[in-house]
C-alpha positions, 0 to 999 in steps of 0.5 A, a space after each residue: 694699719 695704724 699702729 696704737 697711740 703712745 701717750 708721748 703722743 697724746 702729751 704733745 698733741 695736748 701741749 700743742 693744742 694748749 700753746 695754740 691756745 695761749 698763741 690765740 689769747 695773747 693775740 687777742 689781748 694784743 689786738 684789744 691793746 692795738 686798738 684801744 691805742 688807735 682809739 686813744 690817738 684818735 680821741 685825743 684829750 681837749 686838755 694835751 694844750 694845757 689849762 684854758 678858760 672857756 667861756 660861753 655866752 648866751 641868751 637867756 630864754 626860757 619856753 613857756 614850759 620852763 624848759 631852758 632854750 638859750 642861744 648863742 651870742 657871738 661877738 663879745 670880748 672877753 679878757 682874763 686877768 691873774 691875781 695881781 690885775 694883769 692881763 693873761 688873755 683875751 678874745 671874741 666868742 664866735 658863732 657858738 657864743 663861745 671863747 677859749 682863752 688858754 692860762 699859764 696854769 691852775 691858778 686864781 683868775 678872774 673873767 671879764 666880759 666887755 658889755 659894751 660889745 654886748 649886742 644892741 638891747 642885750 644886758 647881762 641878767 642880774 644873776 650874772 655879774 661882769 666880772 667872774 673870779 675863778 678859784 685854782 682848786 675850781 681847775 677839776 679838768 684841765 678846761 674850766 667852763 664860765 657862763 654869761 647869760 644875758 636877758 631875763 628868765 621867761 618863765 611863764 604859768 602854764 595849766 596842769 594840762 599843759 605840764 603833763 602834756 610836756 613832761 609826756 612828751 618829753 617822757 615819751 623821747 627818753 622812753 623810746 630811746 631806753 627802749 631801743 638801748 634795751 632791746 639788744 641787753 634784753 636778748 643777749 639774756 634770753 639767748 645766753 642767760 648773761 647779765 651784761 652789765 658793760 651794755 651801757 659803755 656800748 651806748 656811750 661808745 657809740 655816743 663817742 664814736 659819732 662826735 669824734 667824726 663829727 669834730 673831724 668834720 664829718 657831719 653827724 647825719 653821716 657819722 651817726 652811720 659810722 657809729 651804728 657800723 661801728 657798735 655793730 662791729 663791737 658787739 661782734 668782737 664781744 662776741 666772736 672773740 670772747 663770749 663765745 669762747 667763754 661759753 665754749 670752754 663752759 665758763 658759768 654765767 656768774 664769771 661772765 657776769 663779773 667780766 661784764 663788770 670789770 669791761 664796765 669799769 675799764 671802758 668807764 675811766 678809758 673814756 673819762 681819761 680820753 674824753 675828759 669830764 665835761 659834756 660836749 655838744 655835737 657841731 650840729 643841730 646845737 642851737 634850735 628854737 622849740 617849735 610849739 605843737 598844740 601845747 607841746 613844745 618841742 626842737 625840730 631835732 629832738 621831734 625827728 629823732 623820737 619819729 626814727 626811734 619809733 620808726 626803728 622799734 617797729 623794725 625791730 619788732 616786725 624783724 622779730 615777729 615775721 623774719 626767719 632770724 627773729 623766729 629763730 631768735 625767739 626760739 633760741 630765746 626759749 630753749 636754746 637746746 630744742 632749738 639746736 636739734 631743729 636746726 637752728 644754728 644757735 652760735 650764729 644767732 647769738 652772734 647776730 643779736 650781739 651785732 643788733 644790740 651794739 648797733 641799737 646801743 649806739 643809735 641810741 647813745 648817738 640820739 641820747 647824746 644829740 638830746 643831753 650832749 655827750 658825756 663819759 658816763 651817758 650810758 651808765 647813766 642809762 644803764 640801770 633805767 634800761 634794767 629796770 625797763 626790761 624787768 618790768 617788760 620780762 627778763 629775756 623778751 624783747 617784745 618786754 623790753 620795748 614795752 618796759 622801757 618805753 613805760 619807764 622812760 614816761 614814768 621818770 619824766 612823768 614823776 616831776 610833776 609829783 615833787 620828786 626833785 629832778 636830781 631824783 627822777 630816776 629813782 622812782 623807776 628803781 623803785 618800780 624795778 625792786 617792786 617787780 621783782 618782789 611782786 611779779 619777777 617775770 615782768 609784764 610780757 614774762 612767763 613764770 617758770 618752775 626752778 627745781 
């Protein structure tokens, strides 16, 4: 017989239990520690030599659309003198049309470019001249950037019909790519209820991911696998070791929403730090020359990427319609409860929708990367387009989210031809998301609900 249970006990029991807590925490927060410093060692800043000057020569052209399409000219000299006239370096743009020229310091420079080692028939355009001065204060980064551009602007008039037919075309390519960065936001909501607004550092994460294979050598067909492995594998992480142990201790969606904001913010400044402020292009499939379709005009890499986006959605939505996982996600999605008690494991579902959206996220930060280059801020830029595409498409659906961010991907390019400045063309789809929200709530594919 067992005798009864002193509270001595019960206290140590409780004791032990709350010191394997802390045990699992602080291992947690040194595993976090362990591989943001392999992360950081990996990536390391463009700017650990010091200050340089990068210069980067092209050819100017332009499709008969407006849309820039300059090509590299390799096989220039190019000298950098300080204030006083002296000479601080020089060198010879390679393939890429591009030259660093590394500087004592921020200071007052002036870049010169030699025109007789201009190609044959190649003229520096009227809007720039030989010589280019470079203020100290100019030196935000540690590397300062100078175009030379030779040629003139090809610029022709095209028809109404033609600008639509382009500004759809290129609507459709960012339309695809929100779809698919929204699908994993949109059912991480409808499974948990949480708002995560650090989805978009998972989209530049996989953006980042990719090129720091690629500028190891790795071609980007094969490092846009590892980025998708490697979203899948954050995703997980975000949720075996912490969302989940949130949700189990009973932490309320309004704090996990504030941790989102707060993983936001670090991963933010971690990647401005590491990557610096400047876009980079991935090593392949830089410089292409549009193909024209009709009256479209269109790269070979920007049409395949918006073929395997489509090819991806029509995945997702087959898995989501037909497989056991998508019937168990979209009754997890409606009642997580009921579905429990029908033996549905909803923990697990939770976990492999956390481990599709990081890896949908990173596809897509990989094609959006490939399209405008790689930035520190690429999926905060596309963060708040994806809210307002599952917001019209219906908080929690996922069938909403392709809908919804394929019609505000079309919506924002589309909204140039109207006169909105294309520093602006994101705002118009905020001011859809404020309207849907005023005026239908559950979106387009959501279902009104009684609250109280």
């Amino acid at each position: 017989m067992t005798g009864p249970v002193r509270g001595s006990d019960v206290q140590m029991t409780d004791r032990w239990r709350l010191h394997r807590r802390r045990v699992r925490v602080v291992q947690m927060m040194i595993g976090l520690l362990v591989g943001l410093a392999a992360l950081a060692g990996l990536a390391a800043p463009a700017s650990a030599d010091g200050e340089a000057i990068r210069v980067q020569v092209k050819d100017q052209q332009r499709t008969a659309d407006g849309k820039t399409d300059n090509q590299p000219v390799p096989g220039v000299t190019v000298t950098v003198v300080d204030a006083t006239g002296a000479e601080v370096g020089s060198g010879v743009t390679d393939d890429k049309g591009v030259v660093v020229i590394p500087v004592p310091g921020k200071a007052d420079y002036t870049v010169r470019i030699d025109e007789s080692t201009l190609p044959d028939g190649k003229a520096l355009s009227e809007q720039t001249p030989a010589e280019q001065p470079i203020a100290a204060d100019s030196f935000i980064t540690a590397t300062r950037t100078v175009n030379f551009f030779t040629g003139e602007s090809q610029r022709t008039e095209t028809g109404t019909a033609e600008r639509w037919l382009q500004r759809l075309s290129d609507g459709i390519r960012l339309g695809l790519i929100i779809a698919m960065c929204s699908v994993g936001l949109s059912l991480i909501f409808g499974t948990t209820g949480l708002t995560n607004f650090a989805h978009g550092e998972m989209v530049t994460f996989g953006a980042m991911v990719a090129y720091l294979f690629n500028t190891m050598g790795v071609h980007i067909l094969l490092a846009t696998p590892i980025a998708v492995v490697a979203g899948g594998l954050l995703g997980y992480s975000s949720d075996r070791w912490g969302f989940a142990k949130l949700r189990a201790r009973g932490v309320g969606l309004i704090t996990q929403m504030v941790i989102t904001l707060g993983i936001s913010i670090a991963a933010k400044n971690f990647f401005l730090w590491r990557f610096g402020g400047r876009n980079q292009p991935y090593e392949n499939y830089t410089n292409q020359v549009g193909i024209e379709i009709g009256p479209i005009t269109i790269t070979p890499r920007d049409l395949i990427t918006a073929i395997l986006s489509a090819l991806v959605l029509v995945a997702v939505a087959l898995t989501l319609q037909y497989s056991r996982l998508g019937k168990a996600t979209r009754a997890v999605s409606d009642n997580a409860d009921l579905a429990s008690s029908t033996g549905i494991d909803s923990s697990k579902v939770i976990r492999l929708i956390w481990i599709a959206g990081g890896a949908l996220a990173a596809l897509g930060g990989v094609f959006r990367g490939l399209d405008e280059e790689v930035s520190w801020d690429l999926g905060t830029i596309l963060l708040f387009l994806m809210f307002a595409g599952i917001t019209l498409g219906g908080l929690g659906s996922a069938y909403g989210a392709l809908v919804g961010g394929f019609v505000i991907g079309v919506l924002v390019e589309m909204s140039v031809l109207f006169g909105v400045p294309t520093e602006l063309k994101a705002a118009p789809a905020l001011v859809v998301l404020i309207l849907i929200l005023l005026v239908r709530p559950q979106g387009i594919l959501g279902r009104s609900q009684r609250v109280g």
